[in-house]
LUMDOPA-668370 format. One record per residue (C-alpha): residue number from 0; z, y negated, x. Coordinates in steps of 0.02 Angstrom, whole numbers, plus 50000, padded with zeros to 5 digits. Last residue first. Example, Ala and Ser with C-alpha at 12.3 -4.5 7.8 and 13.67 -1.06 7.14 Angstrom:
% LUMDOPA-668370
 kepa     Z     Y     X
    1 50357 50053 50684
    0 50390 50225 50615
//
This chain:
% LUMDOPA-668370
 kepa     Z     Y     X
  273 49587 50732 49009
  272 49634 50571 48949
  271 49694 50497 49123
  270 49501 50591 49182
  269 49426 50457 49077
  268 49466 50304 49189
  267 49350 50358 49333
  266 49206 50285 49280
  265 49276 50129 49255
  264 49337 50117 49424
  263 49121 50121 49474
  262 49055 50197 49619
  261 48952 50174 49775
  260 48911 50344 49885
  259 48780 50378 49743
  258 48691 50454 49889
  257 48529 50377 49880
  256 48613 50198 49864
  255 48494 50089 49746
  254 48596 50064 49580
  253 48775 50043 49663
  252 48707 49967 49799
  251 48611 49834 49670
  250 48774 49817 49555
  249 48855 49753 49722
  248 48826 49571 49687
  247 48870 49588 49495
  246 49057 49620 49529
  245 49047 49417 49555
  244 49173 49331 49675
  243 49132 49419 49814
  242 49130 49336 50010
  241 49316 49382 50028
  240 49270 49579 49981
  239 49162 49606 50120
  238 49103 49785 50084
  237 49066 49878 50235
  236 48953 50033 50252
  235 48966 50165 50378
  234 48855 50223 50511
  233 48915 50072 50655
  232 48993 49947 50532
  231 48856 49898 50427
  230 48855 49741 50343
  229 48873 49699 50131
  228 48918 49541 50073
  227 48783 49453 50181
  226 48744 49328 50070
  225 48664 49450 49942
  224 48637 49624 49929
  223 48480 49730 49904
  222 48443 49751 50101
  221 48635 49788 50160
  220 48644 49900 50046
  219 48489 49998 50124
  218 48582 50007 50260
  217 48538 50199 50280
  216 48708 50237 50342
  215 48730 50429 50267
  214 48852 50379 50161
  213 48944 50538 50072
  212 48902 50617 49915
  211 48820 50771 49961
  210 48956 50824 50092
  209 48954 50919 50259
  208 48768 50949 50316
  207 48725 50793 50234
  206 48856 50689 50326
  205 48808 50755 50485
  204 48617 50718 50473
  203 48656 50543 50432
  202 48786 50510 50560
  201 48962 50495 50544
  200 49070 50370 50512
  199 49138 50428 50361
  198 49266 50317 50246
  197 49176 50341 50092
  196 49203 50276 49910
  195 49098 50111 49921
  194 49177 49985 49785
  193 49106 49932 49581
  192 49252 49886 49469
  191 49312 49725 49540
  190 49399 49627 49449
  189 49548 49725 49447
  188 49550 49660 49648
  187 49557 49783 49780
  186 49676 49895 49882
  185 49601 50019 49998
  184 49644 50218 50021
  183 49565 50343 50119
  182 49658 50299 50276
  181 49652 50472 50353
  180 49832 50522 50354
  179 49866 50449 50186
  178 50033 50378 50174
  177 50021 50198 50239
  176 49882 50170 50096
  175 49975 50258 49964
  174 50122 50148 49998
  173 50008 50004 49962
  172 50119 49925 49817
  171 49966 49890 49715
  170 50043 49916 49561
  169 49965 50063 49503
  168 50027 50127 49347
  167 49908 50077 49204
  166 49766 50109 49334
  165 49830 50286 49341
  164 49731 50321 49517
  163 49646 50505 49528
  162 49684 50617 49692
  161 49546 50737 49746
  160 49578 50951 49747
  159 49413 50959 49604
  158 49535 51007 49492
  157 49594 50808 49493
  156 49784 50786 49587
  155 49889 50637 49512
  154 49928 50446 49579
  153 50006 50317 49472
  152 50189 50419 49464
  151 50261 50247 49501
  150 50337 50297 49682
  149 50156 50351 49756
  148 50237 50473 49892
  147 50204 50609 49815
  146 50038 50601 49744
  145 50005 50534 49887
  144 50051 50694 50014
  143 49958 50783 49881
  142 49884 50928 49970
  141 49699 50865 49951
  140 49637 50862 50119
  139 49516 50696 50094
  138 49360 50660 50203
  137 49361 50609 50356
  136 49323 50744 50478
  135 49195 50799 50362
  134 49171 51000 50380
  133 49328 51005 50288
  132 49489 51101 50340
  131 49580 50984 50438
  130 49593 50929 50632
  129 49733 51020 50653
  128 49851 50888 50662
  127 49750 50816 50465
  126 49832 50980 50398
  125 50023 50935 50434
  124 50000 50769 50378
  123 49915 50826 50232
  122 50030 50927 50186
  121 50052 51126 50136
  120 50120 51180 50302
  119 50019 51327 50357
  118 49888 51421 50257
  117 49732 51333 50294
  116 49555 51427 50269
  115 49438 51337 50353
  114 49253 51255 50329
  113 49256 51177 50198
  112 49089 51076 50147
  111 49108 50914 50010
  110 49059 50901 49844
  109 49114 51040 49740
  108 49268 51048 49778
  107 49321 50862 49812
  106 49231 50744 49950
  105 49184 50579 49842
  104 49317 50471 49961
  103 49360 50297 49957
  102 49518 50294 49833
  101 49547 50142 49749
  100 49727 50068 49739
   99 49740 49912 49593
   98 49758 49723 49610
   97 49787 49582 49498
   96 49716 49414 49518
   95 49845 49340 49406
   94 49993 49256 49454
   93 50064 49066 49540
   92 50239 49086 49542
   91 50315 48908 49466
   90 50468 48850 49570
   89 50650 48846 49521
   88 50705 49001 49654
   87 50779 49100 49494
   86 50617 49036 49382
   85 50506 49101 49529
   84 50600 49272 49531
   83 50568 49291 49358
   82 50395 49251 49364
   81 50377 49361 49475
   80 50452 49514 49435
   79 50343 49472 49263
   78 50183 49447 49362
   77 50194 49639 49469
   76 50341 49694 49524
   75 50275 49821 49652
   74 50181 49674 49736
   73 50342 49600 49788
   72 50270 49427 49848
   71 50253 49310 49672
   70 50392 49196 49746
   69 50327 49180 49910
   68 50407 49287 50070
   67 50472 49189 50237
   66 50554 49023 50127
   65 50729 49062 50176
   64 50765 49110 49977
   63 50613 49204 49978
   62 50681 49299 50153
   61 50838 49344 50071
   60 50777 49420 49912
   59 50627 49515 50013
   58 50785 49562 50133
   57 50867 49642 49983
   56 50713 49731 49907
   55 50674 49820 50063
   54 50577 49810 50242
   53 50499 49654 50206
   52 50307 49650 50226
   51 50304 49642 50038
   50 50247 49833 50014
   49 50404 49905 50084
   48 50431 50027 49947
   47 50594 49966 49945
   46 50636 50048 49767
   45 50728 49908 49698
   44 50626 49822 49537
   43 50667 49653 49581
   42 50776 49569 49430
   41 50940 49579 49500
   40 50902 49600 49685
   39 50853 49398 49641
   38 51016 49348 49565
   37 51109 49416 49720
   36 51011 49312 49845
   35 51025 49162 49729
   34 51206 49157 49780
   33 51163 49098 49943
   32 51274 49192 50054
   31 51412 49069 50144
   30 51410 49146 50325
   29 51576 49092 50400
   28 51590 48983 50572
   27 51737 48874 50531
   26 51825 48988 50393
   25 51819 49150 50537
   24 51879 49026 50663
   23 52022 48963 50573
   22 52116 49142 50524
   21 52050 49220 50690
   20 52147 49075 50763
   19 52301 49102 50650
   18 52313 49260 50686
   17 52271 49229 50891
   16 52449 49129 50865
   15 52533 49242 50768
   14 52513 49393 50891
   13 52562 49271 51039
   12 52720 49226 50970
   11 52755 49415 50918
   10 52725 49448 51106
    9 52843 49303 51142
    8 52994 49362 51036
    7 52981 49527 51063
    6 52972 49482 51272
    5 53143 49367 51224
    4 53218 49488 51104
    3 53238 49640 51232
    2 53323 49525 51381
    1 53432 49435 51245
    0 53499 49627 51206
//
């Protein structure tokens, strides 16, 4: 019987004693969570749309307390997310110069060239594979892969097959941006209102075979604008956007392009009533 207790006895020895280690070493090197953390999933709005750089709501809320996102970073939120999450972190969030989607494409229905009939997978990720069914290789498919995606409901298909921003929506969260397959859309300031809607880089007699409204790299935005705001990029236009501070400057493109490639947001803003 002693022969049986004493091997008991010093396994159940050795049982308490790694107990009581796991006991101290798990209190020693613990991982206290700030309780801000908790405060700040609280008031962000949760849908890890990823447009912070963070890959969801909870890291952002980590990361701001470490000091690797500012206060006013989830884009989604908008000022009052924060504000809130400044007054949490006991900082002021420094707001305003809001932002809104744009899309940089003119090619809908009656605009740009098809020049297939697709009846496979009804995406645009899908459609752009094949090469797509537009004589423009850049233009927009119009199967509502952003429409989709957008999680405010800020994006909705036009009958003329080409995606229309809800400016009261759009919070600048960029998902749009990752999702279309041709990188039609750009984030700019509110303050903005006039911006080049074409992503072609094609040349001149290209573009007019395939679309009436697209740029056809004539520079001659480049001539009417100031301080170099405006520079061509191979055939395609580029608006510098750090080197405007007045809409005014492109007022001249808009007014002088042959195309009437350059737009204005306002413009845009009846079809929500339609």
């Amino acid at each position: 019987m002693a022969s049986i207790l004493i091997p008991v006895g010093i396994l159940g020895g050795i049982a308490l004693f790694f107990g009581i280690f796991l006991v101290i070493s798990a209190e020693k090197f613990k991982v206290t969570m700030d309780e801000r953390v908790e405060k700040l999933i609280d008031v962000l709005p949760g849908i890890d749309c990823g447009a912070c750089g963070a890959p969801g709501c909870s890291a952002f809320a980590e990361g701001v307390t470490k000091g690797e996102y500012p206060v006013n970073g989830c884009k989604a939120g908008g000022e009052e997310v924060a504000t809130a999450v400044a007054e949490i972190m006991g900082v002021e969030a420094e707001v305003g110069g809001e932002e809104v989607a744009v899309l940089r494409c003119l090619g809908g229905t009656d605009v740009a060239k098809r020049v297939a009939d697709y009846n496979g997978i009804k995406t645009c990720a899908a459609l752009h594979l094949l090469g797509g069914d537009k004589g423009c290789q850049y233009g927009c498919l119009g199967l509502n892969d952003c429409v989709e995606a957008c999680p405010f409901d800020a994006l909705v298909m036009g009958e003329d097959g080409l995606p229309y921003v809800i400016e009261e929506r759009c919070t600048a969260c960029g998902v749009c941006v990752g999702t279309c397959p041709r990188e039609l859309f750009e984030i700019i300031s509110k303050k903005q209102d006039i911006y080049l809607a074409c992503r072609s880089y094609d040349d001149a007699k290209t573009v007019k075979q395939v679309c009436s409204r697209g740029c056809i790299g004539c520079s001659l935005c480049t001539r009417v604008t100031l301080g170099e705001t405006v520079t061509m990029d191979g055939n395609l236009a580029s608006v510098h956007w750090d080197k405007i501070d007045d809409n005014s400057i492109l007022k001249p493109a808009l007014e002088k392009c042959p195309t009437k490639t350059y737009i204005k947001r306002s413009e845009l803003r009846g079809f929500k009533n339609a």
